[in-house]
N, C-alpha and C positions, 0 to 999 in steps of 0.2 A: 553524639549530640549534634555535630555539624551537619548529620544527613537529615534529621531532624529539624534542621533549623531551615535545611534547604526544601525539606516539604512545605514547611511551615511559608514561608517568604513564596515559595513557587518561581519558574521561571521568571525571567527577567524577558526574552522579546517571545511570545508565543506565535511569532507568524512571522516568516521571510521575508525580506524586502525583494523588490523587483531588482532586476540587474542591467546595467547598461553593457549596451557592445562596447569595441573599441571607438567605433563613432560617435559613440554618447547618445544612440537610441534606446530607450528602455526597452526592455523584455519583461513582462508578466507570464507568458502560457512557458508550465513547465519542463515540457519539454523542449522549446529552443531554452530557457533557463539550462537543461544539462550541457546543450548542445555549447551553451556558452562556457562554463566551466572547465569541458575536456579541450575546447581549444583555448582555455587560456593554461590550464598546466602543459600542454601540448608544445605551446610557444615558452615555457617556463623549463620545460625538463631537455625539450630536446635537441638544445645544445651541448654537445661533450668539451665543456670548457675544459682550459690547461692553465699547468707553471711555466713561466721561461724556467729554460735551460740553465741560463746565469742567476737566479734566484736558489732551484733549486741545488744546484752546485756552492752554492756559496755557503749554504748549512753543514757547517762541521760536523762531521761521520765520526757519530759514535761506536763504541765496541758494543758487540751483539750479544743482547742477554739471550740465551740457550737454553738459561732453565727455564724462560715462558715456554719454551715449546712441548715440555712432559704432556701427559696425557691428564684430560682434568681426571679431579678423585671421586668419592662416590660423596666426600664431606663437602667440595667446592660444588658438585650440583644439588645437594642435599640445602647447602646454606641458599643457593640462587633461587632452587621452590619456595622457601619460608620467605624468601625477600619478595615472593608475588605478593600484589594487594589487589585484594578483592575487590570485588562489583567492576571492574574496568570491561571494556568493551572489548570483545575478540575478534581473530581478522579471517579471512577466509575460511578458514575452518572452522568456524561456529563452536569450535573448544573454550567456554571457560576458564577462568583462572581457578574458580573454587574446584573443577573436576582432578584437577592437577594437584592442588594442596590437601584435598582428602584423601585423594586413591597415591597418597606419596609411596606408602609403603609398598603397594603391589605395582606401582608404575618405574619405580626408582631402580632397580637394573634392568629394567628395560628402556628407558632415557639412557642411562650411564652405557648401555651397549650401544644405541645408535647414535649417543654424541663421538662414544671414542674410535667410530663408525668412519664418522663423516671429519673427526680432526686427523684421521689416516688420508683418508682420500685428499682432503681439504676444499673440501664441498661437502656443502648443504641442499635438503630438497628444496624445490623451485618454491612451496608454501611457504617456506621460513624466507623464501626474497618477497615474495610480491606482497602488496599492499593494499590497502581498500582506505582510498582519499574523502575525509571529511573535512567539512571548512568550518572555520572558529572568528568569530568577527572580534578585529583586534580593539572592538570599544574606542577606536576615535577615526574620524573623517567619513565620510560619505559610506552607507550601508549598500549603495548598489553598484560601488567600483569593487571587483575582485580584486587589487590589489590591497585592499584595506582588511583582506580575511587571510588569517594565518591557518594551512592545511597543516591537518595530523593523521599520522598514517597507522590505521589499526592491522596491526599484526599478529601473525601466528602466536598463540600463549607458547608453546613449545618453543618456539624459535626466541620469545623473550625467554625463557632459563636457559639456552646455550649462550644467548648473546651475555648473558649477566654472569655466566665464569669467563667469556673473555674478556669480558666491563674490568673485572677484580686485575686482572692479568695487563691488558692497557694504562691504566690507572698508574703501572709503574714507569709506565716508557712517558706515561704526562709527566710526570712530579721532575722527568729530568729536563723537560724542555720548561714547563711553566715559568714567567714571571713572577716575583712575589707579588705586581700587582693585580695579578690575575685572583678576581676572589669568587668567581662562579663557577659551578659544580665541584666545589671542592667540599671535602669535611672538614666541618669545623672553622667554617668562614661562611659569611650570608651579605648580603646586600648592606646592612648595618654597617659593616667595616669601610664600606667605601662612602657611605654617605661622609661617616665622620671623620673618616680621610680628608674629602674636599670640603667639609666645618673647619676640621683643623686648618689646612692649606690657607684656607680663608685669614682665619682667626689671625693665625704667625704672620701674615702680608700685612692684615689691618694693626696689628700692633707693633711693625716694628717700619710700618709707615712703605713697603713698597709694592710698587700693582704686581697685579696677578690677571692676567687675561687668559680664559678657559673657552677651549673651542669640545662642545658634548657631539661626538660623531655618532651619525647614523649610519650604517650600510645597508641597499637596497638589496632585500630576499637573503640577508647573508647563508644560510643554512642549506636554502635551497640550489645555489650557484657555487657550492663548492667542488670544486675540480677535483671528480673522483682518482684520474690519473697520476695529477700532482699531488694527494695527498696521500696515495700509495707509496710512492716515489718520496716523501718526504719520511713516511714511516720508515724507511728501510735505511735514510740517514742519521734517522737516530736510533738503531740500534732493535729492528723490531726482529725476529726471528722469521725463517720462511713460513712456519707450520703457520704459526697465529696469523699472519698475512696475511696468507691463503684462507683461511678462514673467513678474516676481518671480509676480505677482497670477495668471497663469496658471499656474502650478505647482500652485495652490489651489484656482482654481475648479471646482467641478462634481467635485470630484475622490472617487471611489470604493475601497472598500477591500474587501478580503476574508480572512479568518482561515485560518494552514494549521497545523493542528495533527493528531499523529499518523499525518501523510501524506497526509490529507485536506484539502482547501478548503470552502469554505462560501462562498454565495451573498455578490453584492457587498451594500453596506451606503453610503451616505452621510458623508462627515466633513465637516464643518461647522466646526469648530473644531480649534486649535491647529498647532504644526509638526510636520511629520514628521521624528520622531527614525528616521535612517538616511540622512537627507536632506545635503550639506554644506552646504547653505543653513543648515540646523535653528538651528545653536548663534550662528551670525551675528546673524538674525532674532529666536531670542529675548535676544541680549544689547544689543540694539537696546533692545528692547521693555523689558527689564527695569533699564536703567539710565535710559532717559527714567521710565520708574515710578518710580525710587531721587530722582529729582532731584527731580520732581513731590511726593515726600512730603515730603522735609525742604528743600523750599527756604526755607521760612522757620522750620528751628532752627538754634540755637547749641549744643546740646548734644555732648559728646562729648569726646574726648581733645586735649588744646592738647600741642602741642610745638616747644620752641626747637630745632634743627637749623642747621650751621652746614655746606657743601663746601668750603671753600678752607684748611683748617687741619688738623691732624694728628689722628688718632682718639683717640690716647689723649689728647690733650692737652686738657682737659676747661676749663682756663683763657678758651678761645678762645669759649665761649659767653655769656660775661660781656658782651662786645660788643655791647650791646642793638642799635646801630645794622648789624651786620654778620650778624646772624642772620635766620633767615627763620620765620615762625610759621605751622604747621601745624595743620590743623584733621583728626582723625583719627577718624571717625563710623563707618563699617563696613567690613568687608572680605570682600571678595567674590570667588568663583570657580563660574560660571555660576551657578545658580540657589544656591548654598551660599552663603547671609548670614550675621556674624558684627556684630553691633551691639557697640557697648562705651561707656562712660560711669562719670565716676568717683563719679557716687552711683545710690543706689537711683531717686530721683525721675526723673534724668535718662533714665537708662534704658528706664522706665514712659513717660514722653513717644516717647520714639525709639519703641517699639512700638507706640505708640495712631497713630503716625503714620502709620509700616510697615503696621497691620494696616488703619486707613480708606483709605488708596491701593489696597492690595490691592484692597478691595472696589469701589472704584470700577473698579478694571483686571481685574475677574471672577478674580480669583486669591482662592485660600484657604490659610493659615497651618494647618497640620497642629500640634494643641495637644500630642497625644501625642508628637512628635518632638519638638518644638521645647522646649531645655532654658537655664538659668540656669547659669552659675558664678558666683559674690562671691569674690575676693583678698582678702584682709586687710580682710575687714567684718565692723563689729562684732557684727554679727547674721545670720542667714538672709534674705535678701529675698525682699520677697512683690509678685511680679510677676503682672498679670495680661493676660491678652489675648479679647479678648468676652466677660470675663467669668469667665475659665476662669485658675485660679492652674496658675503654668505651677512643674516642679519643678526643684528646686535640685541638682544634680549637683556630684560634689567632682573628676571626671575625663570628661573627653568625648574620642570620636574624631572630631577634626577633620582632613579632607582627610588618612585614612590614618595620622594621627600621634596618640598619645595626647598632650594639655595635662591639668593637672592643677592645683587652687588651688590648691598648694604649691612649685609648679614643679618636681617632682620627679621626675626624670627615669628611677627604677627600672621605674614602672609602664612608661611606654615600652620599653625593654628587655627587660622580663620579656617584653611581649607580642614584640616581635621576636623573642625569641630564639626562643617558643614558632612562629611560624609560621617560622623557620628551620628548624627541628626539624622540623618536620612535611612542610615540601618535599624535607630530604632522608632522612625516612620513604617517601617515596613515590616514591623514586627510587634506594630502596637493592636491589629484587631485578633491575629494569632498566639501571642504568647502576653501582651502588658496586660488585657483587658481581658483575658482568658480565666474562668474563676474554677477552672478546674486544672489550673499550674499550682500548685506552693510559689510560696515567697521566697523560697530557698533557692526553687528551679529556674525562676524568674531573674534573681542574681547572681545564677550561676552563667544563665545564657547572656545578662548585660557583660557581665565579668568578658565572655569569650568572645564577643561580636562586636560590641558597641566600646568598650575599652581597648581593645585590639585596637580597632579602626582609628580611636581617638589618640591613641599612645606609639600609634606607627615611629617607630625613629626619634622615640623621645630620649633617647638612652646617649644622645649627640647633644639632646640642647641645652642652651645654655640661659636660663631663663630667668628673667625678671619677676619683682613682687605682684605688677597688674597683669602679668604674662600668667603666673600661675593660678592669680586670684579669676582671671577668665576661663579657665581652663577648671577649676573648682566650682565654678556656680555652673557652668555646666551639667558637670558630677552630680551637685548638689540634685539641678533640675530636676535630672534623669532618675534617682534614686526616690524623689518625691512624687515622681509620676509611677515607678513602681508600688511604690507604698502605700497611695491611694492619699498621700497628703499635700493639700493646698495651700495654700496662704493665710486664708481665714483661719483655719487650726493651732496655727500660731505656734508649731512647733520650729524649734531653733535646729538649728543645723548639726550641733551633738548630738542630740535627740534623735535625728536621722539616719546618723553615722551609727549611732548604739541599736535601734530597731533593725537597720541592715545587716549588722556585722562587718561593716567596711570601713575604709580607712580615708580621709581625705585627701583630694589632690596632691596635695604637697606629699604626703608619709608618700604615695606611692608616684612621683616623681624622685626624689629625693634614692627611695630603694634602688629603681630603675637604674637611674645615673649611679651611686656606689656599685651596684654589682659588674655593671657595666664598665667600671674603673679598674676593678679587679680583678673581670675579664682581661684586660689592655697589660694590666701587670704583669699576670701570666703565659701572655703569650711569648714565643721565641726572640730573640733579638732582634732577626732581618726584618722583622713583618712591621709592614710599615704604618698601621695605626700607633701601634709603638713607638717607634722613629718621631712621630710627628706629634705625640705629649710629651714625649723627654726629650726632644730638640726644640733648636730654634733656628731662624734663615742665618744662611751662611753672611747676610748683609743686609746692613740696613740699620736704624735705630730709633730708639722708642720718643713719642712727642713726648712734652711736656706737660705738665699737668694732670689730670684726674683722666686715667686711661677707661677704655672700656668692660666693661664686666668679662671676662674671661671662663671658659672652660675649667680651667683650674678651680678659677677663685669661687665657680659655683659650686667645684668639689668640695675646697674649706670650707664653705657655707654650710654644706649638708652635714662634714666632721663633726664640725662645732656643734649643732645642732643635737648630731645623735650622740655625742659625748663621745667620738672614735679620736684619739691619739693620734697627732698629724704627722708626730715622727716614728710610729712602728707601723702605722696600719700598710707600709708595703710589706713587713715581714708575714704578718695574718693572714693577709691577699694571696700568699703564695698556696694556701689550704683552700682549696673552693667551700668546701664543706663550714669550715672552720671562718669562714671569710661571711659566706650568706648567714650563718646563726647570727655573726656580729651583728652584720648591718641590719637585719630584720630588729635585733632585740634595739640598735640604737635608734630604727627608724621609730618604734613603736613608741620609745622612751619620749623621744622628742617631738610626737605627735599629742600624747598624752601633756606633755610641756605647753604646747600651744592649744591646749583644750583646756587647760586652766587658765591659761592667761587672759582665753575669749572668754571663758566666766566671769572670772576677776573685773574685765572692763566693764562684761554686761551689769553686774552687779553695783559696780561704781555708778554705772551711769544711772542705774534705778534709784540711788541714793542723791546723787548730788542736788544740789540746790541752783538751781540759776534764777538772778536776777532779772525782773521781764520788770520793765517800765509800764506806767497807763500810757497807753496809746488812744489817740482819739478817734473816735468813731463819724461816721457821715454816713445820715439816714436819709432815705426816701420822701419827700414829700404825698409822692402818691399812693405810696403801700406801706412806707415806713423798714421798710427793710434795712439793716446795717451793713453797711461798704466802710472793708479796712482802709481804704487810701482814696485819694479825694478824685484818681484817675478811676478807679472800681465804681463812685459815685454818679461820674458823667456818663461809664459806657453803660449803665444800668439804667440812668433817668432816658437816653433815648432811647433802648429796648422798652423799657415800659411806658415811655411816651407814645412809640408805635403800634402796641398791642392796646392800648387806652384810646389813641385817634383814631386808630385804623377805620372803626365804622363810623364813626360819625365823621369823619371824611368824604364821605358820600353824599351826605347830606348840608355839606357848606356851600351858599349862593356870596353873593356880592350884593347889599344893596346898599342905599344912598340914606342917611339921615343925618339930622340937622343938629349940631354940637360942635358949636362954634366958626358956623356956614356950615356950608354942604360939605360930607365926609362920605367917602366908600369904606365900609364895614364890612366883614367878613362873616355873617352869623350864620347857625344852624336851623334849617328849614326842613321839618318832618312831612312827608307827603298825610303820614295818618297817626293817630296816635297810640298804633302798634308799634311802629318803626319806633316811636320814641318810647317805648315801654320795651322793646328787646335790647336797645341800648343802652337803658337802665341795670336791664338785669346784665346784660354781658358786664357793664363797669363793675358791677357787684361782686359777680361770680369771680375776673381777672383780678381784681384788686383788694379782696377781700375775704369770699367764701374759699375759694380754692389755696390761698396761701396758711388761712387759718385752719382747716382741712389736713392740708400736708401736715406742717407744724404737730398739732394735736395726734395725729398717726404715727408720727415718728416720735413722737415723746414718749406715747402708749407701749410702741416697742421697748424701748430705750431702759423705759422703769422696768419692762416687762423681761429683758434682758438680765439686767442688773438684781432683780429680786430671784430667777433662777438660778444663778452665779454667786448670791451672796454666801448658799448655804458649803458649796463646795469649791471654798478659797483657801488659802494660806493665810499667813499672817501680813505676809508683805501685800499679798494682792488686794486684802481686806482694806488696807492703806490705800492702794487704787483706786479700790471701786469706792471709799469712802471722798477723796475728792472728785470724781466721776459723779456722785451723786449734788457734788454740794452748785456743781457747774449745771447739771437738770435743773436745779431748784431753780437757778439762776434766772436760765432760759424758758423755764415752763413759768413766772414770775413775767418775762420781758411778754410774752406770750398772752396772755391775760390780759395784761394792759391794754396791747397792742387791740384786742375783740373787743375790749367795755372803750375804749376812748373812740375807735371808729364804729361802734357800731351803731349809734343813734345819728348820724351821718347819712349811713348807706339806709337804714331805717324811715328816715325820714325822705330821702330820694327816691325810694319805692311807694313812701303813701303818696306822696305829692303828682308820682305818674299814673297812680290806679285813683286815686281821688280828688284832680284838681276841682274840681269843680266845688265841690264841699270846703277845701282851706280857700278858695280864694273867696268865700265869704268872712276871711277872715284874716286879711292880711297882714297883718300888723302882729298874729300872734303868731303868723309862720315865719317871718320876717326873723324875730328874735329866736324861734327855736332853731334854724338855721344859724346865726349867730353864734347861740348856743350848741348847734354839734360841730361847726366847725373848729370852734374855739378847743373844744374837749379834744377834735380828729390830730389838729394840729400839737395842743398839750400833749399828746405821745413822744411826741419826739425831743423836748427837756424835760420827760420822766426817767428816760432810761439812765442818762447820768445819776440821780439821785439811786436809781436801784442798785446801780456796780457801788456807788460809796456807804448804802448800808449793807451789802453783804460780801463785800468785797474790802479786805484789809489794806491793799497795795495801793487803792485810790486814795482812803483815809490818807497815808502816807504819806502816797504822793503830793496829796491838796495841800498837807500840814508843812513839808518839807518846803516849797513854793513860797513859803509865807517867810520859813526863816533864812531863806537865802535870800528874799527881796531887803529880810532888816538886817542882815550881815554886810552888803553888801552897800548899804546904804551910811554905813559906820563902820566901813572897814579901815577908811584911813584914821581916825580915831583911837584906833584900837591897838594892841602893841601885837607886835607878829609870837601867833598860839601854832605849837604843833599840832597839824591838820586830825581828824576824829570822823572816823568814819562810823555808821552804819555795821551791821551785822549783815542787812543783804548785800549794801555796795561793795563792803566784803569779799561775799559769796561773789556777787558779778566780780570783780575784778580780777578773783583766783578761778575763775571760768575763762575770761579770756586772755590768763597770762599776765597780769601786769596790776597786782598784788604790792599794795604798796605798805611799807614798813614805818612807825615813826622811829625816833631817835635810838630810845630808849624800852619804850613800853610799846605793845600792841593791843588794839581789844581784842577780848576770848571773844571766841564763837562758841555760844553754847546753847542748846536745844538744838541741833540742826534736825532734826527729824522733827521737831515743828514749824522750824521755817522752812522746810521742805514741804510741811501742808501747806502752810500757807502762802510761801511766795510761789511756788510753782502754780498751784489752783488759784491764784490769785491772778494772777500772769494771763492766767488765760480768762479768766470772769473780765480783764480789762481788754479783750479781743471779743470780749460777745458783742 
């Protein structure tokens, strides 16, 4: 599927960028373009860095495992071929990996005789050393500086299935030097554990109120600047055998490279230094190298994070830490996943130390700390810390991306999301003309590849958060979006969000956070005691203490949340958890349960809400003088009469002089002077058309629809909707009623202002009887607008109401001191409003029933809104 997906999307840069020299001249012709690459690995390989002496003597010499050195079997090269993965790129010798896994059976003692060959001799042929160098741009900073592109070195396939039975064989001489923080290339740990390492680290500072300042190291080229000599040398302190040495050490020696760039090769080159990244050796070797470095610098500090941690007690039960004698004390200094360090310490000072430590080790083990990458966070510290390293004040960051996952000084987990959602968004941009809009996928294959690609992307490392109601509910409409854009449904379609969930086959945000986070729990349970995601749910800081008041939502407490929810047992579900098998049916069957729980509950509401009754008041209305149009509020009124003041003057604006007459002395008047009496016959029609024809136009169009709508709908309704569309019609009547008026009261108006421009000449023999008909239409144009009150109160019940109720609050009130004090009597809608907005008032004794609500649901709701037309 993913090769599939990667044809489908297509590369990502189809064409090179130019490259600068070290002067920062660009290059374009491709050939100095080579010329510039063999002299930057040139200057990269062809120093033979080293250890001090006093470094590497200060690693405690282990006893020598002997039995690494047997000869491999014909099972341990037999297992290394099955472990080739196809379609990979071969190195010098144009051998395949699929030639190797098909012809096993007739290739396989004959490998098994030239491996137990060359672990005699302890040498290898020169093909299984040398390399053919291609560059990888590592997706951030400038595409035409070669320090920004990470080289991969493609190798002999032969020489990968030797190197992968000494891989099985190395792999035990790591396990005795590794850190427990150490969580890359190992089995059965991933990037995950460290994230939620430094969530946790976080969490336990913020809650129990003390800072936590984190310095994320970077190291310049670490892979490629490993001191082959010193790391030979350290091998043999911890217990490697001569054979396998000799082996490992011939992978190395003498070994040559060559650069292939835009289809060409360039002349071999010397490496002297470092591992080759493409190697399976590579990340073994340097997680050797770099954890005897991590011990070597801080073997003799104290500094760092203390934590009481407790396994044999319940999680949430925080009592069981009190146990001084029963707890165990962790010492929590950095975390680590391959060459990616994350230092932590709860002051400024301590921090500073870890660094001065980290950076002189480095230097002694030819490593260099990249100042530019390498950043600060401070938690809850009282000021900005001023870190430095050689010299150089390193800067203070309020959010870093660490291993894929944003952390943030505030533990606030939007920033992460925002960025997830934004590269979900963008994976299924880029797979919307190949696979969304594709009408020759199924809807099935369509959610299978959202499911792998676009949920992937969005749920990276959600298995750490700890997340809030508007936290999931954004992260849900999301989901939602994304499945509604599969499924070819809009908004107009008016399908509800269950509906979507039931057509898809998929589960809502929540079911599959909520999974996420439990299995993920029950991971943490099962793991070994020392492993320090462990450590850091079932402990807490060695010091410090909780504020007062209503703390922060917690990692845990999102765990009870999720319990509660899917009906799991807060006090056995660690014994369940210890079953994987037995632990995932739980949580599945509870997530499903309690998904289905909150799929009724959103019906229940929707349904509520479709029934209930609210109270709406007559509101008054403010209409148009010019066109008559209704404005809810009297500010909608003003910005409506200048818009249509200005569409109404605009032309004959043109046409206004200044002249002088005589009305009580001489006066300057402003009137309209037509050049002809076209000009004043196109500005007749324009008033007409703007304020008249075209409003009565729309109106009429949209009504047409409207009925026209509603009589295809009537026949394929329900019972409730029939109820819908039956006040939907009673509000048309309404309108198409306001409508009518609106054409017969103006239109012997505009009528008469069109004969009056096409035949003055004929009325003004007759003045006196245009006079009055003038009179007469304006009178009618005007009467529009105290008709439409009369309309809402004969077809509109809430105005009756209201007009009648007005009458007997003016005589209650007028004879209230008269009158001896009555328990108050409410209404059936004041009622309804009141238990709408909470404050539902009771008398002594007796209340009045409510009864018909499904009639005054006709009619206060549709009524509610006939006093909004």
């Amino acid at each position: 599927m993913y090769e599939g997906i990667k044809q489908a999307t297509g590369p990502n840069m189809k064409k090179t960028a130019p490259l600068k020299t070290k002067c920062g001249t660009t290059i374009s012709d491709p050939q100095k373009q080579m010329e510039r690459w063999v002299e930057h690995y040139l200057e990269l390989y062809s120093t033979e860095n080293t250890v001090s002496e006093e470094a590497i003597n200060s690693i405690p010499a282990l006893s020598v495992l002997e039995e690494l050195d047997t000869e491999p079997t014909v099972a341990e090269l037999e297992k290394a071929i099955d472990a080739l993965a196809c379609g990979k790129a071969p190195g010098n010798d144009a051998i395949p990996p699929e030639v190797i896994k098909q012809g096993k059976p007739a290739l396989l003692p004959h490998l098994q005789e030239l491996l137990c060959l060359c672990w005699k001799e302890g040498s290898v042929p020169q093909d299984m050393r040398d390399a053919k160098i291609v560059t990888l741009f590592k997706n951030k900073g400038d595409r035409s500086v070669c320090d920004n592109y990470r080289c991969i070195s493609l190798l002999s396939i032969v020489g990968k299935v030797f190197t992968r039975v000494v891989l099985s064989r190395l792999q035990v001489l790591a396990d005795r030097v590794y850190p427990e923080t150490q969580c890359g290339f190992r089995a059965g740990r991933s990037t995950i554990d460290m994230v939620f390492s430094v969530r946790q680290l976080q969490e336990k500072c913020r809650e129990q109120n003390q800072p936590l300042y984190l310095a994320f190291v970077d190291l310049t080229k670490a892979f490629d600047l490993v001191s082959r000599s010193g790391l030979f040398r350290l091998l043999e302190r911890i217990g490697c055998p001569p054979k396998l040495l000799n082996i490992i050490r011939s992978f190395h020696d003498n070994m040559r490279s060559t650069v292939s760039f835009e289809g060409n090769t360039s002349e071999s080159f010397p490496v002297l230094s470092g591992v080759k990244q493409g190697c399976v050796l590579a990340p073994t070797l340097f997680g050797i190298f770099f954890s005897l470095l991590l011990s070597y610098a801080f073997r003799s500090s104290d500094d760092g994070v203390y934590i009481h941690t407790r396994h044999d007690g319940k999680l949430f039960n925080l009592a069981r830490l009190r146990a001084k004698t029963k707890t165990i004390r962790v010492l929590l200094r950095e975390l680590l996943f391959a060459d990616d360090a994350a230092l932590a310490s709860h002051s400024e000072q301590g921090l500073q130390r870890l660094l001065d430590c980290f950076s002189s080790t480095c230097h002694e083990f030819s490593l260099t700390i990249s100042i530019k990458k390498t950043v600060v966070m401070a938690q809850n510290a009282p000021s900005p810390p001023l870190i430095t390293v050689n010299g150089s004040r390193l800067v203070v960051v309020e959010k870093f991306t660490y291993l894929g996952s944003t952390v943030t000084h505030n533990l606030s987990l939007d920033t992460e999301i925002n960025t997830r959602i934004g590269r979900a968004a963008s994976v299924m941009s880029k797979l919307k003309l190949r696979v969304w809009e594709n009408k020759n996928l199924s809807v099935q294959t369509k959610l299978r590849v959202y499911e792998a690609c676009v949920l992937g992307t969005l749920l990276y490392g959600s298995e750490t958060w700890t997340t809030y109601a508007a936290q999931e509910a954004k992260l849900n409409a999301f989901h939602m979006r994304c499945l509604r854009r599969i499924l070819g449904i809009t908004w107009m379609d008016r399908v509800t969000n269950s509906e979507v969930l039931r057509r898809s086959r998929s589960r809502s945000m929540y079911a599959i956070l909520s999974e996420r986070r439990l299995r993920w729990l029950g991971h943490v349970r099962r793991m070994d005691r020392d492993r320090i995601p462990k450590d850091l749910l079932y402990g807490q800081l060695e010091c410090g203490t909780r504020k007062k008041g209503r703390p922060h939502l917690r990692y845990k407490d999102a765990c009870k949340r999720d319990f509660r929810a899917a009906y799991i047992d807060i006090e056995s579900w660690e014994s369940i958890a210890l079953s994987r098998t037995l632990w995932r049916s739980t949580v599945k069957t509870g997530v499903k349960r309690a998904d289905e729980d909150r799929d009724r509950l959103r019906k229940e509401k929707r349904e509520k809400q479709k029934t209930q009754t609210v109270q709406h008041t007559c509101t008054t209305t403010f209409i148009c003088e010019g066109c008559s149009r209704d404005c809810h509020s009297r500010i909608g009124l003003h910005s409506h009469r200048r818009t249509c003041s200005f569409f109404l003057s605009l032309p004959v604006a043109f046409f206004m002089k200044v002249f002088e007459r005589e009305w009580y002395g001489v006066k300057q008047v402003c009137l309209e002077d037509f050049p002809s009496e076209d000009e004043y016959r196109a500005y007749i029609i324009y008033t007409v058309l703007i304020s008249y024809v075209i409003p009565l136009t729309t109106s009429v169009v949209c009504h047409c629809l409207i009925l026209r709508y509603l009589a295809t709908m009537a026949a394929n309704t329900s019972v409730a909707q029939q109820h819908v569309m039956a006040r939907k019609k009673k509000v048309t009547r309404m309108v198409a009623t306001v409508v009518i008026l609106f054409a017969v009261c103006w239109a012997p108006n505009h009528v008469l202002n069109l004969w009056f421009a096409f035949e003055r000449e004929g009325l003004n023999e007759v003045p006196h009887v245009v006079m009055w008909l003038k009179i007469t239409a304006l009178c009618l144009s005007y009467a529009n607008s105290s008709v439409n009150p009369f309309v809402y109160g004969i077809m509109g019940e809430n105005f009756k109401k209201a007009f009648a109720k007005s009458f007997k609050s003016a005589e209650s009130s007028g004879t209230g001191s008269a009158m001896s004090p009555k328990t108050p009597k409410f209404t059936k809608e004041e009622e309804i409003g009141m238990v709408k907005m909470g404050a539902r008032r009771t008398t002594d004794k007796k209340k009045t029933p409510i009864d018909n609500s499904s009639e005054l649901d006709q009619n206060g709701v549709m009524n509610g809104r006939e006093s909004r037309m």
